[in-house]
C-alpha positions as CSV (number, residue, x, y, z in Angstrom):
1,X,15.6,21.4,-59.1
2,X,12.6,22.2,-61.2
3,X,11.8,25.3,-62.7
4,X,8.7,25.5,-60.6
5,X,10.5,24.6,-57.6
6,X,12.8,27.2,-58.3
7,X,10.3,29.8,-58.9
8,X,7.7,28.5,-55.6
9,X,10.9,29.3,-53.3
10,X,11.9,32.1,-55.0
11,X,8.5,34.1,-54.7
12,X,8.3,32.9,-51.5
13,X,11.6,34.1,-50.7
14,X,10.7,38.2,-52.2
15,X,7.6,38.1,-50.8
16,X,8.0,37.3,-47.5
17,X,12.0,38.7,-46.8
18,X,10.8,42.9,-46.1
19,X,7.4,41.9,-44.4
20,X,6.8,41.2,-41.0
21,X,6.3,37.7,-41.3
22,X,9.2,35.9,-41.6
23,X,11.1,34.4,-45.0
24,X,13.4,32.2,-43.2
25,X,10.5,30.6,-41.4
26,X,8.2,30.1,-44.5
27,X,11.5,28.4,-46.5
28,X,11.9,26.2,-43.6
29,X,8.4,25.5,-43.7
30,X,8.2,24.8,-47.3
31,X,10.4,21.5,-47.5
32,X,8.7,20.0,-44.0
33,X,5.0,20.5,-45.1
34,X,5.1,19.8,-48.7
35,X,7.6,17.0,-48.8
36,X,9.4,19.1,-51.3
37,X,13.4,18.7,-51.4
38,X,15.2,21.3,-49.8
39,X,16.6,23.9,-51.9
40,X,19.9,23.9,-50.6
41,X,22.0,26.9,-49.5
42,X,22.7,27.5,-53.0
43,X,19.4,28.7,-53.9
44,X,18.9,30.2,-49.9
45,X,22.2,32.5,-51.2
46,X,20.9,33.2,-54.6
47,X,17.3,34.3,-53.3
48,X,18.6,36.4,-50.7
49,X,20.9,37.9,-53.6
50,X,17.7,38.9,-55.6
51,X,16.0,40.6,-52.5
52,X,19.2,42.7,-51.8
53,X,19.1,44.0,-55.2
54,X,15.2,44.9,-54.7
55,X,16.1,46.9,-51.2
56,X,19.1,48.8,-52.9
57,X,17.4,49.7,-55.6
58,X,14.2,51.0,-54.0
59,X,16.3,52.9,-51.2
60,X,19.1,53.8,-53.8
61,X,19.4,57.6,-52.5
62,X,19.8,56.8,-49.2
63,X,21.8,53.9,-49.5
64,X,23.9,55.6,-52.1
65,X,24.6,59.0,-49.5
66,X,25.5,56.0,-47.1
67,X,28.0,54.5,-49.8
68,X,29.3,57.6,-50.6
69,X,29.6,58.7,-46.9
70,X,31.8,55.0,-46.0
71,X,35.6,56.7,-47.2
72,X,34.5,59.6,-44.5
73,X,33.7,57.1,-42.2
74,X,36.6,55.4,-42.5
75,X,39.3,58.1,-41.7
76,X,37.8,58.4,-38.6
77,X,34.5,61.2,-39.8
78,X,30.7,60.8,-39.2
79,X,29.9,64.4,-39.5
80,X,28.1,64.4,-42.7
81,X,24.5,62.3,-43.0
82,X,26.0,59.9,-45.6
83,X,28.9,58.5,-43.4
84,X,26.7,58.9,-40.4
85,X,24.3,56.8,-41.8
86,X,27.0,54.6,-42.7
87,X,28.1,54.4,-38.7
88,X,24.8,53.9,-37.6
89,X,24.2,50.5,-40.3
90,X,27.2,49.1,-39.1
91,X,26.7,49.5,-35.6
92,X,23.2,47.8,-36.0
93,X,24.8,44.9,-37.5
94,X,27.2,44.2,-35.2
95,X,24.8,42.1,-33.0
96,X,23.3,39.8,-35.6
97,X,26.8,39.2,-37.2
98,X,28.1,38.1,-33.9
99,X,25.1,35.9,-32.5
100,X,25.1,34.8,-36.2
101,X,28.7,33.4,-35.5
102,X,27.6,32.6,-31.9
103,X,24.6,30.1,-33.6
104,X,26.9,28.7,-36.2
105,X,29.9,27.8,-34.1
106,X,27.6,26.0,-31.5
107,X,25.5,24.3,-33.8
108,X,22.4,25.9,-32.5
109,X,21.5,27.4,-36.0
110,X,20.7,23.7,-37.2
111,X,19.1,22.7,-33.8
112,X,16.2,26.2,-34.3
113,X,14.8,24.7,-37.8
114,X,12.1,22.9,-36.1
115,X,8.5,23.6,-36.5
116,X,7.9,23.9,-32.9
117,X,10.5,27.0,-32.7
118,X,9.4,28.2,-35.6
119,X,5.8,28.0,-34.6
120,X,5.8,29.5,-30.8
121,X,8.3,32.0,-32.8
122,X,5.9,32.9,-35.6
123,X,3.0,33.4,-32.6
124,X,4.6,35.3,-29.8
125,X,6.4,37.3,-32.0
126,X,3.1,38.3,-33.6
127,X,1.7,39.7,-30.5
128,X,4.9,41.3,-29.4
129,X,4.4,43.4,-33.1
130,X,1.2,44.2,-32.1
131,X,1.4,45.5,-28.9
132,X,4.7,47.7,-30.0
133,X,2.5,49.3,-33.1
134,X,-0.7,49.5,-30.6
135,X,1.6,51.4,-27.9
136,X,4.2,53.3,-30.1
137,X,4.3,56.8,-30.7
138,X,5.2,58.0,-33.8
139,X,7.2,61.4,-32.6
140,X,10.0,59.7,-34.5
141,X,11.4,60.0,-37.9
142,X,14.1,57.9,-40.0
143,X,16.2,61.2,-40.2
144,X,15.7,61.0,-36.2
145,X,17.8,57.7,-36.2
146,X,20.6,58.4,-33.5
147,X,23.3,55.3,-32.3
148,X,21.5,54.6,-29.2
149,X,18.5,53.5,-31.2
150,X,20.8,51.8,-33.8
151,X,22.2,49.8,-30.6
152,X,18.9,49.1,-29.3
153,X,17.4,47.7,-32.9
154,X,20.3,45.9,-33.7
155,X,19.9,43.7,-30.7
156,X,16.3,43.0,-31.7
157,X,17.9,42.4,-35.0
158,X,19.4,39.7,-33.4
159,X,16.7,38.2,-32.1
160,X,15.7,37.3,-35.8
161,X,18.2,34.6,-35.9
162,X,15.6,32.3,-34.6
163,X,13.5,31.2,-37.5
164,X,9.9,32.1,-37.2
165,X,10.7,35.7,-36.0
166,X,11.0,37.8,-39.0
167,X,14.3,40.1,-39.4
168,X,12.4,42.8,-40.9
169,X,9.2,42.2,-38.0
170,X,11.3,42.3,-35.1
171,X,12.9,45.4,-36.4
172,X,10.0,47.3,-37.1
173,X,9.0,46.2,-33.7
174,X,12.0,47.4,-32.2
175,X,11.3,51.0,-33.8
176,X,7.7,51.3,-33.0
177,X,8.6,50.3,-29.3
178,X,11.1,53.7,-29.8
179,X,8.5,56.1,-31.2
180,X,9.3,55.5,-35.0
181,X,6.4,56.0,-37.2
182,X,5.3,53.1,-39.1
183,X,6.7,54.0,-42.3
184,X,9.6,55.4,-41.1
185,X,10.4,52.0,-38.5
186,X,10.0,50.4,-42.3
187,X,12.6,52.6,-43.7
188,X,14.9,51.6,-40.9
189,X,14.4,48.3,-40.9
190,X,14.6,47.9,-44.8
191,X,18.4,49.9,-44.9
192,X,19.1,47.5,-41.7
193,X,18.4,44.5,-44.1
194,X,21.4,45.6,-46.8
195,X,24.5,45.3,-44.7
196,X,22.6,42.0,-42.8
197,X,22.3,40.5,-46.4
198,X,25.8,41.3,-47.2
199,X,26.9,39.7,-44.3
200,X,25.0,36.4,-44.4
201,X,26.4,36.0,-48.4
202,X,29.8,36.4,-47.7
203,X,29.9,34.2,-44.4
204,X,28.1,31.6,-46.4
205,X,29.6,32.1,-49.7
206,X,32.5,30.2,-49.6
207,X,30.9,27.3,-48.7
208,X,28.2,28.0,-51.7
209,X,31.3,28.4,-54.4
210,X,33.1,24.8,-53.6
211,X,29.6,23.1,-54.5
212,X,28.6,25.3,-57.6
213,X,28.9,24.3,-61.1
214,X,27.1,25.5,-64.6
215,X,23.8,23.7,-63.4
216,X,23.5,25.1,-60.0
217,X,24.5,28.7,-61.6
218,X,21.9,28.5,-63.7
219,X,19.2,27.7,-61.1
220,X,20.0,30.4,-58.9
221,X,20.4,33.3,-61.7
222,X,16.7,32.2,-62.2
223,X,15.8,31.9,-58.7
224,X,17.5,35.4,-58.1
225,X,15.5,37.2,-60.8
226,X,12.2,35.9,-59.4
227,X,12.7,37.0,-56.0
228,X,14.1,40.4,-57.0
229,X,11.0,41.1,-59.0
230,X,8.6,39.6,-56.1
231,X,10.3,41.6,-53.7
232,X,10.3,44.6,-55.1
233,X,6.5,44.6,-55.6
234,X,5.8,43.6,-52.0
235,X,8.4,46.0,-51.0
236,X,6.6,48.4,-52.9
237,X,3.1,47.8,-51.8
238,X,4.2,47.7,-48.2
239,X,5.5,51.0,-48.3
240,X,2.4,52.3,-49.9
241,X,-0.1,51.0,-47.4
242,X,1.8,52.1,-44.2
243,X,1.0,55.2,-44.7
244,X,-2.9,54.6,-44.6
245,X,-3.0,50.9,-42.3
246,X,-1.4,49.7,-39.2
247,X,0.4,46.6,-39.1
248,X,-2.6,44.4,-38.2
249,X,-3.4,42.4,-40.7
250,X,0.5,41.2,-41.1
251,X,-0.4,40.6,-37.2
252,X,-3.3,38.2,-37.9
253,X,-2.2,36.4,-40.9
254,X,1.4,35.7,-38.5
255,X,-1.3,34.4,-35.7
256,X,-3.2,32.0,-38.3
257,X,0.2,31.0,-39.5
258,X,1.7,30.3,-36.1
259,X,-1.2,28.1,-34.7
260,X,-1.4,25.7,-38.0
261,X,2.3,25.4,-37.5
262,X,2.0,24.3,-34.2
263,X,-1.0,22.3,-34.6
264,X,1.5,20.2,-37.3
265,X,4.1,20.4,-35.0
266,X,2.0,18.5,-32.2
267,X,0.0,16.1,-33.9
């Protein structure tokens, strides 16, 4: 790969991974409308990598209560907020993990990456945002986060399995459907996104490690630092504005998005 194929997926990769708008979907897209190769799940792994490291350190004290909390958690104790934390991001996780298996045993994973699903997925999912941020309360709080609610927004975690959905969109949209408050559905959403990561690297890591060698190290270190540093900053600026704007305009650009997709999809 070039460098500036390298760095084109990897900003695309930070930028689009913690907003609503789908990162899987736009790296999908990238390869099909530009005629570019595909990166390969090398690079996928390795950009995925650098965002992780962009959520953890931006939500280091929580995550790090949650770390600190799993040896409580694990001798059979959720009484103090680290390790109850903990419980509550692995029970979120449990439903992507499995329909993540479900999609990869079947061969339906391969079957989604189409620009038609990807398309009707970036649209609908766009007004299904907006009506949950319209219609939402916001008499909820992160520190409100109970295990029903960790059920109920893992499931739509799920749901981002299909490319075009957005993890991080449907979550939010998940929370705001709850009461959440727009930063705090964020907050959520973004500590959701650490164990999800986790996951998704060590199910596909294996299979990354038989094909690496020094040149394909080299790429993704590179392609990892560029998509830490662009996520962090859009991490950073979403944060920020949520507390003064609605999700909107993520709303409109997704609906612009979805119907140039679907107009290549069809013609």
């Amino acid at each position: 790969m070039t460098l500036f194929h390298i760095f084109l997926v990897a900003i695309i990769q930070g930028l689009t991974e913690f907003l609503p708008i789908s990162s899987s979907g736009h790296l999908i897209l990238l390869p099909k409308l530009t005629g570019m190769a595909d990166q390969g799940l090398a690079i996928d792994v390795a950009v995925h990598v650098g965002t992780l490291m962009a959520v953890m350190i931006y939500f280091w004290s929580d995550l790090r209560d949650a770390i600190l909390g799993l040896p409580r958690l694990m001798s059979g104790r959720a009484d103090t907020a680290g390790s109850r934390l903990a419980l509550l991001l692995v029970v979120a996780s449990i439903p992507v993990i499995a329909f993540g298996i479900l999609l990869k045993v079947t061969g339906l994973s391969d079957m989604l990456r189409s620009l038609t699903v990807i398309g009707w997925s970036t649209l609908i999912f766009a007004f299904v945002l907006y009506w949950a941020d319209q219609t939402g309360t916001t008499k909820k709080q992160s520190t409100n986060w109970n295990m029903t609610d960790a059920m109920v927004i893992g499931v739509w975690q799920a749901v981002a399995l299909i490319p075009g959905t957005s993890r991080s969109g449907i979550t939010i949209t998940g929370a705001r459907f709850l009461g959440y408050a727009r930063e705090d559905a964020a907050r959520i959403s973004m500590l959701m996104s650490v164990p999800t990561i986790i996951a998704s690297g060590v199910f596909l890591g294996g299979e990354v490690a038989m094909q690496a060698d020094l040149g394909l190290l080299r790429d993704g270190a590179i392609a990892a630092v560029f998509a830490f540093a662009a996520a962090y900053l859009a991490l950073s600026v979403m944060m920020r504005l949520l507390r003064r704007i609605s999700f909107t305009p993520y709303v409109i650009y997704r609906v612009v998005l979805g119907f140039l997709i679907l107009a290549a999809a069809y013609s």
